[in-house]
N, C-alpha and C positions, 0 to 999 in steps of 0.2 A: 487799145486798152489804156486808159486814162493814167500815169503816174501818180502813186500817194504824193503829198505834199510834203517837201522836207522839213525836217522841222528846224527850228533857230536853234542859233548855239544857247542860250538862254533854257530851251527844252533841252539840251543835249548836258548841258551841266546839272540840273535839276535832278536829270536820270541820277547820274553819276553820282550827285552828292548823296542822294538817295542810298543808292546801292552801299556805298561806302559806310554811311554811318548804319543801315543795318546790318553789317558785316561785323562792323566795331563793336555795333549794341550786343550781340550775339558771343562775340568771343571776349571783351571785359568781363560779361558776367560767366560765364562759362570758366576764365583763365585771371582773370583780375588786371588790371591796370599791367602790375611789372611780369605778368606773363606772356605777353602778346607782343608781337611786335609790328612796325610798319607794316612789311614786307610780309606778315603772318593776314591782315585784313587786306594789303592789296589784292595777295592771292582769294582769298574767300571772294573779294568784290569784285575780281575778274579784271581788274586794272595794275596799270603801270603805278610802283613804288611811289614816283615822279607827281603824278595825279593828286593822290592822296597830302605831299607835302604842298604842291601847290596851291590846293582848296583849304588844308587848315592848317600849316606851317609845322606843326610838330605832334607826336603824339600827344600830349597833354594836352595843346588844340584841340584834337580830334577826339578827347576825351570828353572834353567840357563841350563840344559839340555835340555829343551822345546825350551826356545832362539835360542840356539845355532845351532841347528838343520838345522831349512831353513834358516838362514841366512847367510852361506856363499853362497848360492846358487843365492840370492838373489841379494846377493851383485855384485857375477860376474855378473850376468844377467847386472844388473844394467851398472856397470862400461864397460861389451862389449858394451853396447848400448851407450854409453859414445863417445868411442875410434870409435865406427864404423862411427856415425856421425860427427864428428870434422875431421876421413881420408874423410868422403865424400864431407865436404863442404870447408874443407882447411881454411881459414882464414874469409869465411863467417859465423864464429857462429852468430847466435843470441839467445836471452834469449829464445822466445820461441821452438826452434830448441832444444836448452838444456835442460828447460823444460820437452819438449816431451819424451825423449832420457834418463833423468832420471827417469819418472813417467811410461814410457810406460811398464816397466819389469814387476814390481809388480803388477801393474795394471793387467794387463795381468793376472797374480798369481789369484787375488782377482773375475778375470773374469769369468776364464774357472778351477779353481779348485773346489776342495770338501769342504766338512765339513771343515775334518783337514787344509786346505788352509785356509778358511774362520774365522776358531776358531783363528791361528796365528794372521791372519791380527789384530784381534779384541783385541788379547793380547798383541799386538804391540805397538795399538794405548794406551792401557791402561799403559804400560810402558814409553810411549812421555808422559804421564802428572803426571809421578810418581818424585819427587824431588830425588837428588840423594842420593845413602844411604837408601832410603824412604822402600829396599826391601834388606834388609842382605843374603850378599852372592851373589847378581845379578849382572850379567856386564851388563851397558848398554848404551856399547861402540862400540856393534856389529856390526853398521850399519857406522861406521865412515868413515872409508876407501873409501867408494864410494860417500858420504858427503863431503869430502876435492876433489875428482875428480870434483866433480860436481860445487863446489866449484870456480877450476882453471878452469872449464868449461866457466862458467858465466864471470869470469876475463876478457877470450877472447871474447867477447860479450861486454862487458862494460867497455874496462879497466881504464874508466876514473870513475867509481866508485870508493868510499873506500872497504878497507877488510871488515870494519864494516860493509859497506851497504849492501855487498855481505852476512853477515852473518844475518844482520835483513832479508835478504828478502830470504833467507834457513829460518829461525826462522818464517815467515808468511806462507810463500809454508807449511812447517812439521804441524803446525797448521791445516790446512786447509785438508791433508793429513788423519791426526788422527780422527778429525772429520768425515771424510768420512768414513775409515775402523772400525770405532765404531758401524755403522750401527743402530746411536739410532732410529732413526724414527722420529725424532724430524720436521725435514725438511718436512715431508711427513703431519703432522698434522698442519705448520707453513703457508704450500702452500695450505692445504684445497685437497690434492690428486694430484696438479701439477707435483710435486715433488718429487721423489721416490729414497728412501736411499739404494735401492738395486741396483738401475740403476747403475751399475759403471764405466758401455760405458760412458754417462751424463755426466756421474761427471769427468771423464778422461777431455774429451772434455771440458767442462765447466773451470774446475779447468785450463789446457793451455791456453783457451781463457784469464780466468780474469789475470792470473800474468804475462802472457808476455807484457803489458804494464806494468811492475815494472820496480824498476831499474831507472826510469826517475829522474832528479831532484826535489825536493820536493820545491813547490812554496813558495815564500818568502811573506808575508799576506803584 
């Protein structure tokens, strides 16, 4: 009987890093950054303490490795769906159009993903309400790039808005965002069972409905 073929060290750290940062993804969101420790993901990942510092030097490494991970992925999701809508409607953006077109990627992610999908979202939303600095060693700038697209999206939409307004009303949308991928249950005990914080078709839907009337002038009392 013929021998499998061993495989290279190359595949054998691949595995590894693997395993490790979905250990990590899973207990960050689950315990948060200062809940968890080395030696708390070694064990989940089945490896030596030692392993873990070797491939990313410190917890905070291994944090911003957890980040880093789906968010470029995200990000292009995002920003095609950006560029795909503004070639199809040419000069007819509107906010809710933009909206759509930014939330509908991740969304998507948060819909039809796993666990590890799911743990992200939730570590995400934990990082939109961490102050800056608040996590040493974090970048959490990851997500910017398709924030300024979205951004100059909205402009074409409203360009009689301020930059500022465009920015308060990204700063209400991300809000509303985090809340939802936190998945507390809060909503589901608020409505008496109406309301369900899993639903995230709902909450897609819901969340474009309420903020595409944003943007409007704000009434003079």
């Amino acid at each position: 009987m013929a021998r499998a073929p061993r495989r290279r060290n190359s595949e054998r750290r691949e595995e590894s890093e693997a395993r490790i940062l979905d250990a990590a993804e899973q207990l960050f969101a689950a315990h948060g950054f200062n809940g968890v420790s080395i030696k708390d993901i070694a064990v989940a990942a089945e490896v030596d303490t030692s392993l873990v510092h070797y491939y990313f030097g410190s917890k905070a490494g291994l944090f911003t490795a957890v980040l880093a991970r789906r968010a470029p992925g995200i990000n292009q999701a995002r920003i095609k769906s950006m560029e795909d809508y503004e070639a199809a409607v040419g000069e007819a953006v509107t906010v809710a159009g933009a909206v759509r077109a930014y939330l509908e990627p991740a969304f998507a992610i948060a819909i039809a993903g796993g666990e590890g999908e799911h743990a992200y979202m939730s570590l995400v939303a934990q990082i939109s309400v961490t102050p800056a600095g608040g996590l040493p060693g974090v970048d959490l700038t990851a997500f910017d790039p398709a924030i300024e697209v979205f951004i100059d999206l909205l402009r074409s939409a409203r360009p009689d808005a301020t930059r500022a307004d465009l920015y308060w009303f990204y700063q209400m949308l991300s809000g509303a965002i985090t809340q939802s991928w936190a998945r507390t249950g809060r909503i589901d005990r608020l409505s008496g069972g109406l309301c369900d914080s899993d639903d995230m078709e709902t909450i897609l839907e819901q969340t474009i409905a309420i903020f595409s009337g944003g943007l409007n002038p704000i009434a003079t009392p």
